[in-house]
C-alpha positions as CSV (number, residue, x, y, z in Angstrom):
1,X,102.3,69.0,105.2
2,X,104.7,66.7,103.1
3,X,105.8,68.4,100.0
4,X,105.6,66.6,96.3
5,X,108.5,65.8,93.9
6,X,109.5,69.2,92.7
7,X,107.7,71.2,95.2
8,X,109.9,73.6,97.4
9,X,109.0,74.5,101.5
10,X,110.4,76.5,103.7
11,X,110.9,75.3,107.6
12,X,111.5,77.0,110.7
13,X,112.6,73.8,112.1
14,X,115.8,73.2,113.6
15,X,116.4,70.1,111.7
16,X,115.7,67.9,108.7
17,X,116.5,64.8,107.6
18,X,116.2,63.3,103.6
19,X,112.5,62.3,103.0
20,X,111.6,63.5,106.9
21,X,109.1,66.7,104.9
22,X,108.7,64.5,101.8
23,X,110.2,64.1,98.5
24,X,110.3,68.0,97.5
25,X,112.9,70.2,98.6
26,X,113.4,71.8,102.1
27,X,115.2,74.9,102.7
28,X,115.7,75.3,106.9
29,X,115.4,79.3,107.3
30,X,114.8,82.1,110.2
31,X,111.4,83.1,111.3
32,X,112.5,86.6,109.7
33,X,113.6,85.2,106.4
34,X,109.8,82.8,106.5
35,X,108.0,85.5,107.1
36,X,109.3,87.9,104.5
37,X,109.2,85.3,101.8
38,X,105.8,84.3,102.9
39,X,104.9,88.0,102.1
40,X,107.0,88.4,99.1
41,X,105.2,84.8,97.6
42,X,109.5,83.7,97.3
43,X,112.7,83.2,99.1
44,X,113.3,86.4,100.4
45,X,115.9,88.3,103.3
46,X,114.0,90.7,105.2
C-alpha cells in the first residue's frame, strides 16, 4: 500500500521514484535484509 507522512516501508523493488509509494519514506533493500527486519519488527542485516 502507499505509506503516510512519516510512515517508513521497506521495498524489494528495483526502483522508486518521489511520491511513486506515497508521501512516507521508502528505503529499497534485499530480500535478505526485508526478511530479517520483517522478523526483527526494524531495519535489520541478516
Amino acid at each position: 500500500g502507499m505509506t503516510g507522512e512519516g510512515e517508513v516501508q521497506l521495498s524489494t523493488s528495483n526502483r522508486n521514484f518521489p511520491g511513486k509509494q506515497g508521501a512516507g519514506d521508502t528505503y529499497l533493500v534485499s530480500p535478505l535484509v526485508a526478511a530479517a527486519s520483517a522478523l526483527k519488527g526494524e531495519i535489520a542485516l541478516p
